[in-house]
C-alpha positions as CSV (number, residue, x, y, z in Angstrom):
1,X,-48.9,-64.5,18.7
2,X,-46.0,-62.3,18.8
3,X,-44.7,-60.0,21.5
4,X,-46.1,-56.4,21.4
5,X,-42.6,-54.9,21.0
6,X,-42.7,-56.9,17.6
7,X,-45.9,-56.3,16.7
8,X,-45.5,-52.1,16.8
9,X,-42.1,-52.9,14.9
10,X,-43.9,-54.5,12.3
11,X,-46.1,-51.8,12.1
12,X,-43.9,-48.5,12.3
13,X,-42.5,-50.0,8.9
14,X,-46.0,-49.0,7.2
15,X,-46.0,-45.8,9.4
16,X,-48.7,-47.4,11.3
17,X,-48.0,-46.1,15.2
18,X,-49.4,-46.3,18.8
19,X,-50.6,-43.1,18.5
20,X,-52.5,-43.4,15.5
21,X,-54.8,-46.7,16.4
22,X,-55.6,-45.3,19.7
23,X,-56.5,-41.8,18.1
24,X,-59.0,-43.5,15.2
25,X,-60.6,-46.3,17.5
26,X,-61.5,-43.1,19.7
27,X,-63.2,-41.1,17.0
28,X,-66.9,-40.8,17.5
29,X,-68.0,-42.3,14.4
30,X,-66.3,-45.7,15.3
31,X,-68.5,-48.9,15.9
32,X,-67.5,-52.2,16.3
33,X,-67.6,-53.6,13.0
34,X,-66.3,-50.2,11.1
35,X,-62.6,-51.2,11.3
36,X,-63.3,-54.9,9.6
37,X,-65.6,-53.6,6.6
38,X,-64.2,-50.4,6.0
39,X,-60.6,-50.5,6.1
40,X,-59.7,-52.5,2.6
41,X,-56.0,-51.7,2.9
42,X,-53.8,-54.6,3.4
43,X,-52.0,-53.4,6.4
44,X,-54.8,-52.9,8.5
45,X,-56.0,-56.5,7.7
46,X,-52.6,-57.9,8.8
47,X,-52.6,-60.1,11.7
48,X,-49.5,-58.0,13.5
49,X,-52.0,-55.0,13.4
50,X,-54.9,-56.9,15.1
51,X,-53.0,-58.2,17.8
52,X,-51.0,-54.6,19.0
53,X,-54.5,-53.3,18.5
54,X,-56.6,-55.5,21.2
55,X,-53.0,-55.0,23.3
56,X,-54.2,-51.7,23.1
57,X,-57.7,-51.6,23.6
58,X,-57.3,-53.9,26.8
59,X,-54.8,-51.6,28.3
60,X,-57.1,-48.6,28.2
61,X,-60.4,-48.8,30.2
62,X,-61.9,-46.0,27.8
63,X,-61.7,-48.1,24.9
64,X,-62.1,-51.4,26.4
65,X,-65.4,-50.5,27.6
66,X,-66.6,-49.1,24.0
67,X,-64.7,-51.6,21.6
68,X,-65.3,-55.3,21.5
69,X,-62.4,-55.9,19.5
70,X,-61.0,-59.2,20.7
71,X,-64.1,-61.2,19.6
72,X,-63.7,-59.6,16.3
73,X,-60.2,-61.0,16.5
74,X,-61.6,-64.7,17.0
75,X,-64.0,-64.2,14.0
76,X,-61.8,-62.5,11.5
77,X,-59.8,-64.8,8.4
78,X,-56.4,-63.9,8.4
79,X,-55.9,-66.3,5.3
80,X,-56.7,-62.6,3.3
81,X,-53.4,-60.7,4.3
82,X,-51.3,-59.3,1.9
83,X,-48.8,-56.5,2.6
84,X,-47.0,-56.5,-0.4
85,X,-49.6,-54.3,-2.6
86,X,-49.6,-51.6,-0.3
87,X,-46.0,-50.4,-0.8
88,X,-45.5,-47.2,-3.0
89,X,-42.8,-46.6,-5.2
90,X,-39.7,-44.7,-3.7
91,X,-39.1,-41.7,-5.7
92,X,-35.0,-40.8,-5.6
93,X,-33.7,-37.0,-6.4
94,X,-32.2,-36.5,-9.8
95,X,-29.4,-34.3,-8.8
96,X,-27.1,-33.9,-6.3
97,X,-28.6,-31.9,-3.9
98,X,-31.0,-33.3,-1.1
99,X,-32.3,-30.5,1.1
100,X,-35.7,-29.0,0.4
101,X,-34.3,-25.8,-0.3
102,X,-36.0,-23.3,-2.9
103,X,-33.8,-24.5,-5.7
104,X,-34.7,-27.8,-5.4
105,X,-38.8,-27.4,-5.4
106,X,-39.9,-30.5,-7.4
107,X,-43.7,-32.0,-8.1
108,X,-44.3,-35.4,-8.6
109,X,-45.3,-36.9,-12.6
110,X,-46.2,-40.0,-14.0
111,X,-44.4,-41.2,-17.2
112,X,-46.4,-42.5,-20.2
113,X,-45.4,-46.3,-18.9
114,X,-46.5,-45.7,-15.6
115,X,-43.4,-44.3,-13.4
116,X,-43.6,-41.5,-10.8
117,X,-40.6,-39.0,-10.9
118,X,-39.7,-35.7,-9.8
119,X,-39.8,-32.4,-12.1
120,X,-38.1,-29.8,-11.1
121,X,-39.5,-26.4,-11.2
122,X,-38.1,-23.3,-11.9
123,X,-37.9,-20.3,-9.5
124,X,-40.6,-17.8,-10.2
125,X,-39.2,-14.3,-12.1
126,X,-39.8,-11.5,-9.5
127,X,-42.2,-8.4,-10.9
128,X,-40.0,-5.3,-10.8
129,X,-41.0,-2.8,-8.7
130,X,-40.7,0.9,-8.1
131,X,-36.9,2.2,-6.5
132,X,-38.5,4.9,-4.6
133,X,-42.3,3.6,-3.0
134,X,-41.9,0.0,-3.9
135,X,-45.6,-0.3,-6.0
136,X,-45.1,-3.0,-8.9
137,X,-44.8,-1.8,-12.5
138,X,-47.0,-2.6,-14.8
139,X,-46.2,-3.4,-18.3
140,X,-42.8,-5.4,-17.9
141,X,-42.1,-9.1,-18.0
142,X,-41.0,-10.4,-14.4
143,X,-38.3,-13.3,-15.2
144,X,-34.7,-14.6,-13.8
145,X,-31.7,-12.9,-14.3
146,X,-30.3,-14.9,-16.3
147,X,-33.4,-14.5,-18.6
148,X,-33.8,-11.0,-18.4
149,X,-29.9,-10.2,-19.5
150,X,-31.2,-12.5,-22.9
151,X,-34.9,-10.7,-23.1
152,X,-35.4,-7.8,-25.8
153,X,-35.7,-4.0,-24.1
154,X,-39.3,-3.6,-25.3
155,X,-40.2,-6.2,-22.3
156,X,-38.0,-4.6,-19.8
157,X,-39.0,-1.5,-20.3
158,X,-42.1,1.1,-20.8
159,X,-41.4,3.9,-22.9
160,X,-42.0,6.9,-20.3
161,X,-39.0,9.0,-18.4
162,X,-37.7,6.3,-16.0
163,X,-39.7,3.7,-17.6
164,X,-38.9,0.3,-15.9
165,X,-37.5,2.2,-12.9
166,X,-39.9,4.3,-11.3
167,X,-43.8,4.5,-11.2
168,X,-45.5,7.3,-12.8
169,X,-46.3,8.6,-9.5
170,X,-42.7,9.4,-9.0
171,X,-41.9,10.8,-11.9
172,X,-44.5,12.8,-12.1
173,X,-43.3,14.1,-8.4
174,X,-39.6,14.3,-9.8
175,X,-40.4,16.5,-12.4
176,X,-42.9,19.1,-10.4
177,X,-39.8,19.3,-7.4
178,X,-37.0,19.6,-10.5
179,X,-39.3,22.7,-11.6
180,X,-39.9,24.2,-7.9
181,X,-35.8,24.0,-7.4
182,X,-35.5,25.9,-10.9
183,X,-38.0,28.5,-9.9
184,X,-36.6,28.7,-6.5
185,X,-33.1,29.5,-8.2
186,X,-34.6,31.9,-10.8
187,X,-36.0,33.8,-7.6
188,X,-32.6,34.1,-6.0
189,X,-31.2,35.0,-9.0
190,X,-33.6,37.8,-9.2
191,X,-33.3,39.2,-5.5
192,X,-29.6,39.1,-5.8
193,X,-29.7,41.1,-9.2
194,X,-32.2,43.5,-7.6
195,X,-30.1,44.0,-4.7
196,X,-26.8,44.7,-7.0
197,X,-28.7,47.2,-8.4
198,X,-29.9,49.1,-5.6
199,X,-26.1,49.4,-4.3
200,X,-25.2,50.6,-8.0
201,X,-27.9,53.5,-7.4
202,X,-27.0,54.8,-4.1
C-alpha cells in the first residue's frame, strides 16, 4: 500500500482532491455501501482512491464513527480497475491567442467522425440606440462594423427625419422647440418693429 502523499498525487491527476472525498462521504444521503454500487467511474474504483480515502475516514472521528469503509476495503476486487477510459480528449485553441477574452468566446462541437473542437463565435452586433435618451431603435439591423459599412441603407436606416439617429420621441421634441425658437424670434421681431414705430410717431 502506498504512502498517502502518493496516493493524493495519484489522485489530483483526475482532479480527485482531499477536499472533495471528505465533502461527499459527509453528505447526508451517504450509506456504507453507496460509494461501491453507485460510483461506476473507473477512478473511484482505483485502488490509490480507496486507500487515501480510509486514510481519511480514520483521521476524522466524524466520519469514522458513520463510515465503515475499511471493511469495504477488505471485501472489494481491485482486479476491476481501469483508469484509462476515464480520460477526456484535450481540446487545443485554433489560433494564436489563449486568454478567455471576448474575442476568443468558443463552444465546444463534435465532428461527423467523432472529434470535439472549438468554434469560434462571433461577437454579437450592438442594437443602435437613440444619441439623445439612449431608448433602442426599432426597425434597423444591429451588426459589426465591419458588416454594417458592407449592409444596404434600407437596413441602417428608417425613413423618418433623423431616422437611424434619434427616436421619434426626440424628434418630435426637436421639431415643437425649432418652432417655439421661430415664434419666439417672430415676437421680437415684432416688439422691435412696434417700438421703431412709436419713436417715428413722436
Amino acid at each position: 500500500m502506498s504512502s498517502e502523499q502518493e496516493c493524493w498525487k495519484r489522485l489530483s491527476e483526475f482532479n480527485v482532491y482531499q477536499e472533495t472525498v471528505v465533502a461527499l462521504l459527509k453528505d447526508e444521503n451517504y450509506t456504507d455501501d453507496w460509494s461501491l454500487e453507485k460510483l461506476k467511474s473507473p477512478i473511484w474504483r482505483e485502488f490509490y482512491f480507496w486507500d487515501a480515502v480510509i486514510k481519511v475516514v480514520e483521521d476524522e472521528e466524524e466520519l469514522s464513527i458513520k463510515v465503515n469503509l475499511p471493511i469495504a476495503f477488505k471485501n472489494f476486487d481491485f482486479s476491476i480497475t481501469s483508469v484509462s477510459s476515464f480520460m477526456t480528449q484535450r481540446l487545443t485553441f485554433r489560433r494564436r491567442l489563449c486568454y478567455n477574452t471576448n474575442s476568443n468566446r468558443r463552444t465546444v462541437s463534435k465532428t461527423p467522425g467523432g472529434k470535439l473542437v472549438y468554434l469560434y463565435t462571433k461577437k454579437a452586433g450592438a442594437v443602435p440606440k437613440c444619441g439623445d435618451c439612449k431608448v433602442k431603435l426599432h426597425g434597423l439591423t444591429p451588426a459589426r462594423p465591419q458588416e454594417l459599412s458592407s449592409m444596404s441603407k434600407r437596413l441602417k436606416s428608417v425613413t423618418r427625419a433623423y431616422g437611424g439617429s434619434r427616436c421619434h420621441r426626440c424628434v418630435r421634441q426637436r421639431i415643437i422647440r425649432a418652432f417655439l425658437i421661430e415664434e419666439q424670434k417672430i415676437v421680437v421681431r415684432v416688439l422691435k418693429a412696434q417700438e421703431a414705430a412709436k419713436k417715428a410717431t413722436k
